[in-house]
N, C-alpha and C positions, 0 to 999 in steps of 0.2 A: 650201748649195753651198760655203762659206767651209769648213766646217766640215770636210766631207768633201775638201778640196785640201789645209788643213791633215792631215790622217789620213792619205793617203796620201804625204804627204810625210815624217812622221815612221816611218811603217812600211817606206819606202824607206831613211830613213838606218837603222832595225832590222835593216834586210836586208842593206846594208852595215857591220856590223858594230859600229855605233854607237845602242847601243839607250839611252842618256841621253836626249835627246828625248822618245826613246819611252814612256818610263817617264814623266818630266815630263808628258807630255801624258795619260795614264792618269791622276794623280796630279790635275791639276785639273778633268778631266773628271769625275772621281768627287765631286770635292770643289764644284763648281757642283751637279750634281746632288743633293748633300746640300742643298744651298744652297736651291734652289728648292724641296725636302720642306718645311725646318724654316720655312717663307714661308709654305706654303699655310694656311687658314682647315679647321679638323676639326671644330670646334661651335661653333653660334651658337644663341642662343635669343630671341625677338621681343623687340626694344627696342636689343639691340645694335648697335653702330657697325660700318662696316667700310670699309677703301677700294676704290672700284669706279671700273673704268675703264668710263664710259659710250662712247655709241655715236659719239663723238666721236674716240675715245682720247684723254682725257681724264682723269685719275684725279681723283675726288672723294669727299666723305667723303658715305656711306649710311647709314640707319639699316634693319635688317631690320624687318619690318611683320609679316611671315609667316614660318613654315616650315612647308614642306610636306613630308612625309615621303610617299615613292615607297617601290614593292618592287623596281624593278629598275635602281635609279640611286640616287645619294647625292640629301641633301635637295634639297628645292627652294626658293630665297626670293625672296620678294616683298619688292622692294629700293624705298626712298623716298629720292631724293640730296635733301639739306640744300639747303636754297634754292631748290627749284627747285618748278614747278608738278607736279601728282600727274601727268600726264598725263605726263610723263618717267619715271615709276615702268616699275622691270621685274620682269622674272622671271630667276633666273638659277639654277643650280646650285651647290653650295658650292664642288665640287671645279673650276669654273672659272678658268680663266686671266685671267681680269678681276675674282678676287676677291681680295682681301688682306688682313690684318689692318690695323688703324685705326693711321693714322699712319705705313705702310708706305711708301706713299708720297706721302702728303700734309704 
């Protein structure tokens, strides 16, 4: 909602004839989006580390256990967080939002 008050406000001062905003705000909008690609996890293979935000929201460090390779979805792994009981074990997809590379954010 922030996001879209910010967009419409810079594409008003655009419209008034002040497109520096506008441009600025193109410029990091692109540049966070890069941000969050070069973040995401593209292969892991069992034994790897990663950090995963459990169902807490919580980021903790995971060791992958599994990967399961699908035909109509990126992998799938079967995630073990350090420390804790198996029974906290999940499943998650690579391309998830709750995955990260190790030390990302822990």
């Amino acid at each position: 909602m922030i996001d879209n008050a910010v967009k419409m406000m810079v594409l008003a001062k655009k419209d008034l004839g002040e497109p520096d905003d506008f441009e600025r705000w193109q410029e990091r909008t692109q540049k966070y989006k890069e941000w969050i690609v070069s973040h995401r996890v593209k292969f892991v293979k069992a034994g790897n580390k990663l950090d995963v935000c459990d169902t807490e929201h919580i980021w903790c460090k995971a060791t992958v256990e599994l990967v399961i390779k699908t035909q109509n979805r990126k992998d799938l792994l079967y995630l073990h967080y350090e420390g804790w009981n198996r029974k906290y074990d999940e499943y998650m997809y690579i391309d998830s939002h709750r995955v990260a590379p190790l030390g990302f954010y822990t």
